[in-house]
BAFI-3210 file (N, C-alpha, C; in Angstrom, 3 decimals, decimal comma, padded with zeros to 6 digits):
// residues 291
n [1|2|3|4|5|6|7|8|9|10|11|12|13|14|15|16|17|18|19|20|21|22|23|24|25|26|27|28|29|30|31|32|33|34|35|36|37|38|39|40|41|42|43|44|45|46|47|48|49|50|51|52|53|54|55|56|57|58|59|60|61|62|63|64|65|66|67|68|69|70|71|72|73|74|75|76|77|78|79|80|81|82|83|84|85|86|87|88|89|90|91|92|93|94|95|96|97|98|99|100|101|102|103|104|105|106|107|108|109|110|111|112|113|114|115|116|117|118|119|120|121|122|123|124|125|126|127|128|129|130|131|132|133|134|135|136|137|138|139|140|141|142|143|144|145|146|147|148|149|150|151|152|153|154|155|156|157|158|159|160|161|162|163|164|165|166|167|168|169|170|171|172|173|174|175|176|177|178|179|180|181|182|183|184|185|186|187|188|189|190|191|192|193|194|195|196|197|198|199|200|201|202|203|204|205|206|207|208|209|210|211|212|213|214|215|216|217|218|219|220|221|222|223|224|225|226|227|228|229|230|231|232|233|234|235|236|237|238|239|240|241|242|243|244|245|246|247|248|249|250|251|252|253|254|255|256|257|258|259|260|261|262|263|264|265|266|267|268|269|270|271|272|273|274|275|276|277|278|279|280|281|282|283|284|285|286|287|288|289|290|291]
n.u [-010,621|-013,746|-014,066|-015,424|-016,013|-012,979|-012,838|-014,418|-013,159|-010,316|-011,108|-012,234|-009,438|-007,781|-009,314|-009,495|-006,155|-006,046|-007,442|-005,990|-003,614|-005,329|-005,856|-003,958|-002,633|-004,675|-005,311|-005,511|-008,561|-009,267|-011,482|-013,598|-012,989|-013,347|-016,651|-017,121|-016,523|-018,571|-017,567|-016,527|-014,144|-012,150|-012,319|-011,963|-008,879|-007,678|-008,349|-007,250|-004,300|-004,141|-004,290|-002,108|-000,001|001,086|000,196|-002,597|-001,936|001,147|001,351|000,504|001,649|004,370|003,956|003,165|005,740|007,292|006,192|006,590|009,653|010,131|008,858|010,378|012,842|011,566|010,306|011,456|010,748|008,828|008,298|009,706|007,894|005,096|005,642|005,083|003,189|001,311|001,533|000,191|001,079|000,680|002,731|005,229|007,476|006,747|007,494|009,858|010,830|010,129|011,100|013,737|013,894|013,124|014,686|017,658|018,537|017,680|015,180|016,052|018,966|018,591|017,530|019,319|021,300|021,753|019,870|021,081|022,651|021,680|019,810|022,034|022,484|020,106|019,719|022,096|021,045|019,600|020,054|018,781|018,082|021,142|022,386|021,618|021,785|020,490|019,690|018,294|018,694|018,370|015,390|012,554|009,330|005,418|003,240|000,527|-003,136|-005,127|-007,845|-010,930|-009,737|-011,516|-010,390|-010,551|-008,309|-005,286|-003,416|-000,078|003,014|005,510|008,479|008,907|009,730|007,855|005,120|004,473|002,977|000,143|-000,304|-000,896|-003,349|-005,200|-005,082|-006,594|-008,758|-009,709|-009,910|-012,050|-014,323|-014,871|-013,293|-012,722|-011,335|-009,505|-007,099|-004,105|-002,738|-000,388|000,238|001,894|002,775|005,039|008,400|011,059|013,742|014,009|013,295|013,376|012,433|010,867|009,824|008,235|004,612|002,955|000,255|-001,751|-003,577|-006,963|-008,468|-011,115|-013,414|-014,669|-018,214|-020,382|-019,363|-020,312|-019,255|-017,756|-017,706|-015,059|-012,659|-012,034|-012,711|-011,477|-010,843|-008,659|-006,720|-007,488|-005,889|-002,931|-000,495|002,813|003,727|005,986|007,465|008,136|010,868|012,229|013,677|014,384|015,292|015,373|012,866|012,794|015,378|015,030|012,594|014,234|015,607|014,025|013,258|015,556|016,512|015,823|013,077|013,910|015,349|013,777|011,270|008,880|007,138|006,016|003,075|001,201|-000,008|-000,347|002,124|001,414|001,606|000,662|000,267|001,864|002,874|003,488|005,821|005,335|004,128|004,758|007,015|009,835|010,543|010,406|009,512|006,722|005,602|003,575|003,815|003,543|003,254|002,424|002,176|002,321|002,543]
n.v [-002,064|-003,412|-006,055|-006,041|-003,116|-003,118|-004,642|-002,625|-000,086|-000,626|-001,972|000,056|002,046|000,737|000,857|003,269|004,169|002,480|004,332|006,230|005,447|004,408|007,216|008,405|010,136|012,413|015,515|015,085|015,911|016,434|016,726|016,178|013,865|012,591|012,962|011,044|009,037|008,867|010,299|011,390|014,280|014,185|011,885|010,479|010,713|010,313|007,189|006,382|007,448|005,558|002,663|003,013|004,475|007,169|009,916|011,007|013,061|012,634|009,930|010,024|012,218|010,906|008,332|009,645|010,241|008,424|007,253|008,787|008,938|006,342|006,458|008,328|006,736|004,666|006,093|006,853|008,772|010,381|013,927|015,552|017,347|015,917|014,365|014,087|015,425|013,233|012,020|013,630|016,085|019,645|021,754|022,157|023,071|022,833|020,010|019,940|020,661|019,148|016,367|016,970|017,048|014,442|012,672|013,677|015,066|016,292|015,982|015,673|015,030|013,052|011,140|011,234|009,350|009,699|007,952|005,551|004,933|005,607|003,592|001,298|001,174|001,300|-002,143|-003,047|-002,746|-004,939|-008,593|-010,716|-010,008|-009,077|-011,460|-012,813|-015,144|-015,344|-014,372|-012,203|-011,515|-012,808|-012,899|-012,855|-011,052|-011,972|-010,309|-008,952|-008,720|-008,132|-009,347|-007,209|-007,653|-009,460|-009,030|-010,635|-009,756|-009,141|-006,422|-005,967|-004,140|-003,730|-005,851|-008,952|-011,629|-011,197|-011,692|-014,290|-014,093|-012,828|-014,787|-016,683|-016,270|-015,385|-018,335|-019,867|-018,745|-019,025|-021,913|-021,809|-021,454|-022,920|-023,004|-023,901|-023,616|-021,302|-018,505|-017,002|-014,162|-011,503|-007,894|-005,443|-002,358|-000,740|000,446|-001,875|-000,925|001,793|002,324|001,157|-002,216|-003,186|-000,462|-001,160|-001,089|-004,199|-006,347|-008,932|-011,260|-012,853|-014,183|-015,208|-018,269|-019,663|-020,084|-020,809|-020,301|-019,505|-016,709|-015,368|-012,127|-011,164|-010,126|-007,814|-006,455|-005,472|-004,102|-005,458|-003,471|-003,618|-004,070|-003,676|-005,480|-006,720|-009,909|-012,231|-015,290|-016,959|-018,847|-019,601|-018,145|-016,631|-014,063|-013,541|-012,464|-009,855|-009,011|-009,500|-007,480|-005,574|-005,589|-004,944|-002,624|-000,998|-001,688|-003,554|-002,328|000,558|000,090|-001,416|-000,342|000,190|001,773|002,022|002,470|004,140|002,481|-000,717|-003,200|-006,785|-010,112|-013,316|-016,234|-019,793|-021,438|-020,453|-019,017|-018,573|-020,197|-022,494|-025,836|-025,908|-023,313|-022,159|-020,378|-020,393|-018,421|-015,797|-012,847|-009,672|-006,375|-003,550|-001,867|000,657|001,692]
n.w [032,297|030,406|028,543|026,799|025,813|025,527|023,106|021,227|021,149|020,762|017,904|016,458|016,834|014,950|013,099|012,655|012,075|009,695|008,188|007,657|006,670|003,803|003,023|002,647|001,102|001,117|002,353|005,901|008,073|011,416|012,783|010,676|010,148|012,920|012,960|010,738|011,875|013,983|016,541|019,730|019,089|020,888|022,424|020,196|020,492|022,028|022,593|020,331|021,413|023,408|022,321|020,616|021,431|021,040|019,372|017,015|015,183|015,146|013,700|011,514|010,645|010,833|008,987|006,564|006,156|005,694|003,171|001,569|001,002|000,316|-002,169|-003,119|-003,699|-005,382|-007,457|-010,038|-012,745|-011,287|-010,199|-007,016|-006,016|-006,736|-005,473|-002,579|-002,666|-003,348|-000,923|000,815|000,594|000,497|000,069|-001,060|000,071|002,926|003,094|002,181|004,455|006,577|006,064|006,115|008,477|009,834|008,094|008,332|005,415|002,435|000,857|-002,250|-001,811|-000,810|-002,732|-004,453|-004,031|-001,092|000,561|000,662|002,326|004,612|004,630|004,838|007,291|008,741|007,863|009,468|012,379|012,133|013,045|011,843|009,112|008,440|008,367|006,894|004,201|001,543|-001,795|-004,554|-006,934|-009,705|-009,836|-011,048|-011,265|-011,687|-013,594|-011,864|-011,029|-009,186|-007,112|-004,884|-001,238|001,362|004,846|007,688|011,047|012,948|014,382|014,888|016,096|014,997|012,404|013,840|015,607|017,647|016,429|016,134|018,348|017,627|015,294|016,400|018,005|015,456|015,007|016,668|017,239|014,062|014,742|017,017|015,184|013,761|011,532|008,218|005,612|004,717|003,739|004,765|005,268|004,975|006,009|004,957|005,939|005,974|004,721|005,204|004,653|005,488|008,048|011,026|011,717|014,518|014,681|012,473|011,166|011,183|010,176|010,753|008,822|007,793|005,495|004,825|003,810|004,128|003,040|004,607|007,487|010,434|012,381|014,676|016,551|017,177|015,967|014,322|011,269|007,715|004,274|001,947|-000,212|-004,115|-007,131|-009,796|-009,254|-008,215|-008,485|-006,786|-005,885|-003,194|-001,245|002,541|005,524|008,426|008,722|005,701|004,231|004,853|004,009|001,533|000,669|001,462|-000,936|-003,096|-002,674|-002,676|-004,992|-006,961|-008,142|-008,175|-010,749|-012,155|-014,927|-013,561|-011,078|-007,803|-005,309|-002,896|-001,885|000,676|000,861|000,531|001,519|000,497|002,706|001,882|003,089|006,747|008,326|010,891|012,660|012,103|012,575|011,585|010,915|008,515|005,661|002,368|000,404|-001,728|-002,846|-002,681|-004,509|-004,872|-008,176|-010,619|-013,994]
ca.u [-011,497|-014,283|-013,969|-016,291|-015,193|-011,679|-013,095|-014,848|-011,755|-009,605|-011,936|-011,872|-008,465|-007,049|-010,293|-008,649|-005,158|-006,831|-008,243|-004,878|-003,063|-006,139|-006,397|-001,934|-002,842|-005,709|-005,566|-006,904|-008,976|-009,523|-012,722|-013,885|-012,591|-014,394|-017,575|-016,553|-016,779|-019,284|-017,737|-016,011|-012,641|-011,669|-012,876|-011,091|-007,533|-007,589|-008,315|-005,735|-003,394|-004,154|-003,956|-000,733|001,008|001,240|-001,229|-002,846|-000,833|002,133|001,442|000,166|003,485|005,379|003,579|003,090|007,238|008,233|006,004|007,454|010,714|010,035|008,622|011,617|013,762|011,618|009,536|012,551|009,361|007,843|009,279|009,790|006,363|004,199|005,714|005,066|001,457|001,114|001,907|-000,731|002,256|000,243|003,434|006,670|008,500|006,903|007,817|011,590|011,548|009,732|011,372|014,991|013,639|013,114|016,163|018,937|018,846|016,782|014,451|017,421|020,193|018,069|016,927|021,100|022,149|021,429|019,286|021,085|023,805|020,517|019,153|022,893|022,469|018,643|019,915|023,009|020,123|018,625|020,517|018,526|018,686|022,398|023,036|021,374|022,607|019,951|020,404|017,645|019,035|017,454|013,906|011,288|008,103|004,574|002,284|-000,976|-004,457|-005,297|-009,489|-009,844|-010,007|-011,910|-010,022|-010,153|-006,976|-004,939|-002,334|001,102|004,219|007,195|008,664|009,591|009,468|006,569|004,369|003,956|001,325|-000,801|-000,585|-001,309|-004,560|-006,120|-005,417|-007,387|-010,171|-010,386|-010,830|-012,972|-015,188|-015,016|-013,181|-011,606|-011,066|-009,129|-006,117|-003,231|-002,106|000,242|000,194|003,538|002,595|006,646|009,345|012,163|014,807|014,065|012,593|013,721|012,067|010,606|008,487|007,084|003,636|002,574|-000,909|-001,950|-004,565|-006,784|-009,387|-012,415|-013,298|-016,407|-019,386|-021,893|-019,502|-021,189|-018,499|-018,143|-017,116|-013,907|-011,976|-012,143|-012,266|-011,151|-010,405|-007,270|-006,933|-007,253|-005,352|-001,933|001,067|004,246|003,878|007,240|007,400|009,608|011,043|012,837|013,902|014,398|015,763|015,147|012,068|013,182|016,357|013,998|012,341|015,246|016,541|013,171|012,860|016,723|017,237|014,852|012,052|014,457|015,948|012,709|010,333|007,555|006,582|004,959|002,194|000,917|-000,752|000,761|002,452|001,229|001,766|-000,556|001,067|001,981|003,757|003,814|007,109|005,577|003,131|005,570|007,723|010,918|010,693|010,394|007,991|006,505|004,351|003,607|004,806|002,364|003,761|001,291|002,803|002,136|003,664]
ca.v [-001,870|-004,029|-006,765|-005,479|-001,830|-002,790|-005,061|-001,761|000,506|-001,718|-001,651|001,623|002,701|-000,006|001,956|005,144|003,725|001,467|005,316|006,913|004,905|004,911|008,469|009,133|011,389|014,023|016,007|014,230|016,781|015,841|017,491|015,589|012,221|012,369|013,149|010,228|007,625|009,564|010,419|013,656|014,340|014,163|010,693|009,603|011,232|009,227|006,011|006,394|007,078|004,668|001,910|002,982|005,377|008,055|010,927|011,144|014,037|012,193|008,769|010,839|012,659|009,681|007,548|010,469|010,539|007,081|006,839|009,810|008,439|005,235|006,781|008,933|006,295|004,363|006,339|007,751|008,894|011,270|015,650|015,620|017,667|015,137|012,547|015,096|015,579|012,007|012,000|014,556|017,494|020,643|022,983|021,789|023,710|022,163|018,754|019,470|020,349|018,185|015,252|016,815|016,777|013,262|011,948|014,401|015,295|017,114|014,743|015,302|014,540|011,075|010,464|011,230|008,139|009,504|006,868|004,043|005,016|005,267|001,943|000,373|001,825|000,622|-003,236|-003,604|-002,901|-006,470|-009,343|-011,669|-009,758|-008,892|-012,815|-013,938|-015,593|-015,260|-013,899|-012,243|-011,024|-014,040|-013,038|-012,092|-011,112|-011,860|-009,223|-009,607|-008,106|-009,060|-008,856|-006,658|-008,756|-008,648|-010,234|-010,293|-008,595|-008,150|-005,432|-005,775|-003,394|-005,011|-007,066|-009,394|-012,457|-011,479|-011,631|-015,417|-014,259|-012,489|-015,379|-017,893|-015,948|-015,857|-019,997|-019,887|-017,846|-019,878|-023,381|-021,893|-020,525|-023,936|-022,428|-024,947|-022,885|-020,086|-018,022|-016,408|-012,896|-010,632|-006,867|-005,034|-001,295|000,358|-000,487|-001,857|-000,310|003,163|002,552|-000,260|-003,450|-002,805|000,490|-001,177|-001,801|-005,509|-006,912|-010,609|-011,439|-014,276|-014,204|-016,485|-018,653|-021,167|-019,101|-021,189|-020,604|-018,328|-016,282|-014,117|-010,362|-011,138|-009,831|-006,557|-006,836|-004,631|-005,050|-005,003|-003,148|-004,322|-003,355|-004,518|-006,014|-007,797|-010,909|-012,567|-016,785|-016,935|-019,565|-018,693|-018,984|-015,705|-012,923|-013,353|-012,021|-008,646|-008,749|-009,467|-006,239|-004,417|-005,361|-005,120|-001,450|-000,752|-002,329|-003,812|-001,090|001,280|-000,397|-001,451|000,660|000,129|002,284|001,878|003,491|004,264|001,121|-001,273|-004,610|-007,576|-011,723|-014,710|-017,264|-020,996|-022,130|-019,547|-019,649|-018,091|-021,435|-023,697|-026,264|-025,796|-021,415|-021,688|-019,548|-020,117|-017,277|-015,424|-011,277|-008,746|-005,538|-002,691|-001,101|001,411|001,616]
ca.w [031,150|030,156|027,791|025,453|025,942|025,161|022,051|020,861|021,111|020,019|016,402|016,336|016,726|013,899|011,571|012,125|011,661|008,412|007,072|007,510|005,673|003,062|002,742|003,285|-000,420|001,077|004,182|007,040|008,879|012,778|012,781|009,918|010,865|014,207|012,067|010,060|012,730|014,892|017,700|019,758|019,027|022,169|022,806|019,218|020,484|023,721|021,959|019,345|022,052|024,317|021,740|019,781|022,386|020,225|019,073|015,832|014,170|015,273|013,154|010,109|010,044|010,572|007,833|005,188|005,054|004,916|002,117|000,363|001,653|-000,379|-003,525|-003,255|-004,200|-006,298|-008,606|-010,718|-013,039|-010,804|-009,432|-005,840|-005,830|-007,243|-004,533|-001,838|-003,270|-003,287|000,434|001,369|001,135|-000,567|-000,343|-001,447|000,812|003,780|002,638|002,487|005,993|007,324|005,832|006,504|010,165|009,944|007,344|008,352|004,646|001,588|-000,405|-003,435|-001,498|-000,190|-003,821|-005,216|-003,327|000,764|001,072|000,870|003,934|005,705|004,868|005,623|008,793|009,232|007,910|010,480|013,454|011,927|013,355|011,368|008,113|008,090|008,754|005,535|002,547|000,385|-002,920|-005,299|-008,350|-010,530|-009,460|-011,628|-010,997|-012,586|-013,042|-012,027|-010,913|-007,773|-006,864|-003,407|-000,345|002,505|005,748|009,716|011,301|014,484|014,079|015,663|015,893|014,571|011,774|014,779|016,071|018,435|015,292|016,191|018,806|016,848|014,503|017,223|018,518|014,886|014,365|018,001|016,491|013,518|015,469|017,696|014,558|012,748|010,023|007,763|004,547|004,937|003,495|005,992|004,504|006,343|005,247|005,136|005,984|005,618|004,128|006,456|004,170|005,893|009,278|012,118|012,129|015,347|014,342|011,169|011,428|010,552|009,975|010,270|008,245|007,533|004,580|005,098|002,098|004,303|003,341|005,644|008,444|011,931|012,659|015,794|016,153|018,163|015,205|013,478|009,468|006,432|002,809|001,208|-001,789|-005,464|-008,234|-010,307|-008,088|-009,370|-007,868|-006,307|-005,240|-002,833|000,218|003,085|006,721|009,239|007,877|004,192|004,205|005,131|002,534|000,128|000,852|000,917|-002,278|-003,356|-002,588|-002,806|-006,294|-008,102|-008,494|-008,981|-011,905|-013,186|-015,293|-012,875|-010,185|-007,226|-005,321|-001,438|-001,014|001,556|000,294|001,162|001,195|001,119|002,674|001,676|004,752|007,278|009,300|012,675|012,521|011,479|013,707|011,304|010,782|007,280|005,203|001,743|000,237|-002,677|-002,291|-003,782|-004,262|-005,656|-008,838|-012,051|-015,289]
c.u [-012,234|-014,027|-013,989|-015,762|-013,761|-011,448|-013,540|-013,841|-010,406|-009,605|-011,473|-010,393|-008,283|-008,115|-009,758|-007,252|-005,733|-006,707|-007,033|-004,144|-003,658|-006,025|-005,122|-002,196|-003,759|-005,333|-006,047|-007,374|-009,725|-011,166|-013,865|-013,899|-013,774|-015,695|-017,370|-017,264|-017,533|-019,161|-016,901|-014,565|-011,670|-011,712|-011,572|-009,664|-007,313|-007,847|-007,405|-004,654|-002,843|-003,631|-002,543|000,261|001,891|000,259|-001,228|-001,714|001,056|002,391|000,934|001,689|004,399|004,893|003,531|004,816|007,707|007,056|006,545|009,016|011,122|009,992|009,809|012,701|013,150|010,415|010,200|011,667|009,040|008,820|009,015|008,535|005,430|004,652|004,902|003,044|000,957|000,938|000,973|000,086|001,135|001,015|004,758|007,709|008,291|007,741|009,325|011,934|010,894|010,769|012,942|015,012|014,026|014,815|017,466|019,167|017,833|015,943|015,847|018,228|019,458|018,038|018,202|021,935|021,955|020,932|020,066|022,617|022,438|019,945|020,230|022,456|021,184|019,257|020,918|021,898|019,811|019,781|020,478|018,991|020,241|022,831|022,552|021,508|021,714|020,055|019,031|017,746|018,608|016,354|013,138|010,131|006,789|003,734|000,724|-002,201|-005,100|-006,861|-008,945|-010,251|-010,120|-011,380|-010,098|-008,950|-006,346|-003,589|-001,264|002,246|005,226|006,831|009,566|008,630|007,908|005,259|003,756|002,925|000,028|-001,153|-001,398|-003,228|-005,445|-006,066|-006,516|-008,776|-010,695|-010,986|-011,512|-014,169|-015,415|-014,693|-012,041|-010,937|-010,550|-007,777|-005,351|-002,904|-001,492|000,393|001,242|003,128|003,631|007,209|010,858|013,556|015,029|013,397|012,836|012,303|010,931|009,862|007,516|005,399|002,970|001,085|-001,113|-003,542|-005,414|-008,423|-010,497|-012,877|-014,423|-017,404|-020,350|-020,769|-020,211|-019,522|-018,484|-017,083|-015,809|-012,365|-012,597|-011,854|-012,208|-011,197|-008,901|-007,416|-006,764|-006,457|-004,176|-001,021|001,617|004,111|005,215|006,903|008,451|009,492|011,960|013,026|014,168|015,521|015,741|014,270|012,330|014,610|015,739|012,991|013,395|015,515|015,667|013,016|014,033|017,146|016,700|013,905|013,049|015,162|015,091|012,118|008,806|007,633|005,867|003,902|002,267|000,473|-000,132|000,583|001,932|001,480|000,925|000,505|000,715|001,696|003,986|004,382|006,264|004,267|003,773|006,707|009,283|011,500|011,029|009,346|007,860|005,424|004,848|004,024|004,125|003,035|002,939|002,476|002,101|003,679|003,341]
c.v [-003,170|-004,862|-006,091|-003,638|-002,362|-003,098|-003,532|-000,831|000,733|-001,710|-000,085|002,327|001,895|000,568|002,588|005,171|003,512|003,262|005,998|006,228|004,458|006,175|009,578|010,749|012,720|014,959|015,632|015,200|016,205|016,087|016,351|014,165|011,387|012,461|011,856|009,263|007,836|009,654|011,537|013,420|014,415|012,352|009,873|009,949|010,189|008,078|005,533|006,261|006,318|003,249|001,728|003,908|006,134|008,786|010,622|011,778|013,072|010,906|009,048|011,398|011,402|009,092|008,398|010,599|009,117|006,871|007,751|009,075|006,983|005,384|007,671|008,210|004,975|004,685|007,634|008,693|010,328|012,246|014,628|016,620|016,979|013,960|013,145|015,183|014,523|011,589|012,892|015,868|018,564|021,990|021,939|021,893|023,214|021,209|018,848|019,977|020,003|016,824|015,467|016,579|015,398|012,371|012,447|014,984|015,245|015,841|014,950|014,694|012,835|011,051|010,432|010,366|007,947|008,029|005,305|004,059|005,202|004,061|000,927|000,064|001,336|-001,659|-003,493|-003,292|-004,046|-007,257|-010,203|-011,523|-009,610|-010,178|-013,603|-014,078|-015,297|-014,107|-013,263|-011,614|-011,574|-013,826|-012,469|-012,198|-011,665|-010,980|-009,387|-008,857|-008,779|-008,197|-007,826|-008,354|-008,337|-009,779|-009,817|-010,152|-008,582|-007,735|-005,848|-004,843|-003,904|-005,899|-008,014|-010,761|-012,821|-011,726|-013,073|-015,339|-014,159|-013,706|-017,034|-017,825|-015,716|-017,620|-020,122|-019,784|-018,843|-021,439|-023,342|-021,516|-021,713|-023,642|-023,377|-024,075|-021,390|-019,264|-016,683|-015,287|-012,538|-009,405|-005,860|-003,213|-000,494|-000,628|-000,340|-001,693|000,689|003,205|000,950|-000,983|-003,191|-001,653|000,171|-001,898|-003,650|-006,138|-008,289|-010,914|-012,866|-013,647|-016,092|-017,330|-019,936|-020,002|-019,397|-020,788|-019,424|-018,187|-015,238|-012,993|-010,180|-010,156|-008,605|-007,010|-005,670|-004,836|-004,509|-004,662|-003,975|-003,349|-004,325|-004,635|-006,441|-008,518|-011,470|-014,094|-016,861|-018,250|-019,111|-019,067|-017,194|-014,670|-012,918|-012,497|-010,148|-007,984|-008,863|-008,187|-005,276|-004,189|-005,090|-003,397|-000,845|-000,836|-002,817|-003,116|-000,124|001,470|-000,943|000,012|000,791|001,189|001,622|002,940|003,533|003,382|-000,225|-002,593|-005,784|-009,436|-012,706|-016,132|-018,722|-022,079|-020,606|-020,152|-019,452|-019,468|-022,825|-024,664|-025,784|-024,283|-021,532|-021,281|-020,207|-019,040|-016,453|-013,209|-010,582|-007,347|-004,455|-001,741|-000,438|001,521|003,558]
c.w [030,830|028,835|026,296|024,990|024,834|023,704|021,113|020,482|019,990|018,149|016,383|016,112|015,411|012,894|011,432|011,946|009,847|007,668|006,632|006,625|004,331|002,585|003,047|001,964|000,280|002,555|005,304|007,950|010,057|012,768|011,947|009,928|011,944|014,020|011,487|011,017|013,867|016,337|018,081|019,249|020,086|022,511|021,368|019,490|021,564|023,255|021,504|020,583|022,904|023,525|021,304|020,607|022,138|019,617|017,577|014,237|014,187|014,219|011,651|009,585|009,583|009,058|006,230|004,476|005,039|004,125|000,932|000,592|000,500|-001,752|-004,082|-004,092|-005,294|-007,995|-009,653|-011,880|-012,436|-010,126|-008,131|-005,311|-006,544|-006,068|-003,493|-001,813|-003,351|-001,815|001,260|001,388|000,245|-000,822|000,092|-000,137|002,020|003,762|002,998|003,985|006,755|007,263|005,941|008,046|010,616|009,676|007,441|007,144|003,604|000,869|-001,739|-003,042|-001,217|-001,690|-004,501|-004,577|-001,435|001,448|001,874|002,262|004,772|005,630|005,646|007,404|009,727|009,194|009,128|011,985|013,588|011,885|011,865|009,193|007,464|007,940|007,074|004,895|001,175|-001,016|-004,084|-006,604|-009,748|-010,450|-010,316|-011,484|-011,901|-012,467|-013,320|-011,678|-010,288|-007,205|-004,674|-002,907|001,154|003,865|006,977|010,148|012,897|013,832|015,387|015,096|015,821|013,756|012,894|015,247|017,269|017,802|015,582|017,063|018,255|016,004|015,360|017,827|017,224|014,362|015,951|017,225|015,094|013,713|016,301|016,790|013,798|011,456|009,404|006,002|004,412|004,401|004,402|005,073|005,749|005,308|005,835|005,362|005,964|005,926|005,093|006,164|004,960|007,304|010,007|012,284|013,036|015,764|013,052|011,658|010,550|010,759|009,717|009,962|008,387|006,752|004,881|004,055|002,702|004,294|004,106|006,962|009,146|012,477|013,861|015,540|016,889|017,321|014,371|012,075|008,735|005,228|002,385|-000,166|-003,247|-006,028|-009,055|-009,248|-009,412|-008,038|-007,761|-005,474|-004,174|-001,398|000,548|004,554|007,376|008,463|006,424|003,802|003,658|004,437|001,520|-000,483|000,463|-000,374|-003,077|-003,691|-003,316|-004,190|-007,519|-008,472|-008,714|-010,230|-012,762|-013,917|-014,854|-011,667|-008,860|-006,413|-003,906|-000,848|-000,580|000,911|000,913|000,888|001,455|001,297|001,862|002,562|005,595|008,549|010,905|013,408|012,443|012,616|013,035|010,873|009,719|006,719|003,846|001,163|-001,449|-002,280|-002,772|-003,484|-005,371|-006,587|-010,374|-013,043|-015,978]
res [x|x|x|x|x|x|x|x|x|x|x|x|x|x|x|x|x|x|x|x|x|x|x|x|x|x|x|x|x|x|x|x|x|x|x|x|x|x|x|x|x|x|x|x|x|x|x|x|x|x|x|x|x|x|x|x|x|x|x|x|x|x|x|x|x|x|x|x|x|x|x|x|x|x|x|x|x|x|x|x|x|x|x|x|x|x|x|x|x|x|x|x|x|x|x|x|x|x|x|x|x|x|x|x|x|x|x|x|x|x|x|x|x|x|x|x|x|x|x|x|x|x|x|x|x|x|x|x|x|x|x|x|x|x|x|x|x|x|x|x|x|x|x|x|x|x|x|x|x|x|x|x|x|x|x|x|x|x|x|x|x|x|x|x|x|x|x|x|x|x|x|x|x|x|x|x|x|x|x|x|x|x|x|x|x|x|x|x|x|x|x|x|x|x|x|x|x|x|x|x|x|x|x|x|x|x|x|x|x|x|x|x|x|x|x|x|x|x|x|x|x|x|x|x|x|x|x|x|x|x|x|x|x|x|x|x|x|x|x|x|x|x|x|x|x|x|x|x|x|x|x|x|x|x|x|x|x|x|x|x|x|x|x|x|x|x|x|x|x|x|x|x|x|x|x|x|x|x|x|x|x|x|x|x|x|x|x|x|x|x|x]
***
């Protein structure tokens, strides 16, 4: 495949990823989609799959229940048809068997405690997480109102150590672009309470902030959503990160009176560990929530 070809593609699939996880609330109609980004539907199925090595319907399903999956356990607030409906579900009854397909067990039974013998079960997979000391029970957030933001992107699979490429090929990109002003984000797309490490999707960002610089198209761009977060300060070293999440999902939102919503978490770094000679991170934690 041609350079440019594969550059083209490439865009494309992470759009129609990008819309799906945009648009997890409506129906996504194939038909419509391919209309959308003007091209056959045939041509956009073979893309998708080529890129992510997995069909369309397949990464819609997946993503529509670990976000019900999530809201399940922390939007104590909201029926089990309003999460569902939140998720793109428009009949109840699908929903619970779909998502017993998935979880071995009913959206009630997950939301009456299930969950959390499934998360054990997801944390002892993580080396790094099970190993770590850190502690967040002291943490409080600030809540804030965060403008959107528009940043350049390469997508990787896995909260994992291979993450340092991706992060290595946009510091490339920015010293070949003369970019001296810039902020690192990474965007958390599922939560690694309910799904291995290793299928979460991860996004490395980098927000531009030199307006004279000449930038080339080597990089696909998006925006990240605005709205309220609860901001979180945090430092850290390999596996924290991802306990911090947990307890995050596991404990603290459910014990708050906040909510959260469909839109994926994200961090602007400080110090970013996969950059760093000593693998420590600093960063701020943004986590999209309603009251």
């Amino acid at each position: 495949m041609k350079k440019a070809t594969l550059t083209k593609n490439t865009k494309l699939a992470n759009d129609l990823l990008y819309y799906i996880y945009s648009h997890i609330d409506i129906d996504i109609n194939m038909d419509e989609l391919a209309h959308l980004f003007n091209i056959s539907k045939f041509y956009m199925h073979k893309v998708f799959k080529e890129m992510f090595g997995r069909n369309i319907y397949e990464s819609i399903k997946s993503i529509r229940l670990q976000k019900a999956a999530t809201l399940l356990i922390t939007n104590k607030y909201s029926t089990i048809t309003e999460i569902a409906a939140l998720c793109g579900y428009s009949s109840q009854t699908s929903f619970i068997r779909v998502f017993k397909e998935r979880f071995m067990m009913t959206p009630t039974a997950w939301r009456r405690g299930g969950h959390k013998t499934y998360s054990k079960n997801i944390i002892e997979e993580s080396v790094k997480t099970k190993n770590s000391n850190a502690t967040f029970d002291h943490m409080q957030p600030t809540i804030v109102k965060m403008p959107q933001i528009e940043a350049y992107y390469i997508r990787h699979d896995g909260y994992n150590d291979n993450v340092r490429q991706a992060w290595q090929k946009i510091q490339l990109w920015t010293y070949s672009n003369n970019i001296e002003s810039y902020e690192q984000i990474a965007l958390f797309h599922d939560n690694p309470a309910i799904t291995p490490s290793d299928e979460c999707h991860y996004v490395a960002c980098v927000q531009v902030n030199d307006t004279n610089a000449s930038i080339n198209d080597r990089l696909p761009k998006f925006k990240i959503f605005g709205g309220n977060y609860a901001k979180f300060d945090l430092k850290g070293t390999d596996g924290d990160l991802l306990k911090f999440m947990h307890w995050l999902y596991s404990e603290w939102l459910p014990n708050s009176e906040y909510e959260t919503t469909t839109k994926p978490q994200y961090v602007i770094y400080k110090k970013n560990k996969y950059l760093s000679d000593d693998n420590l991170f600093e960063l701020s934690f943004y986590l999209s929530i309603k009251f």
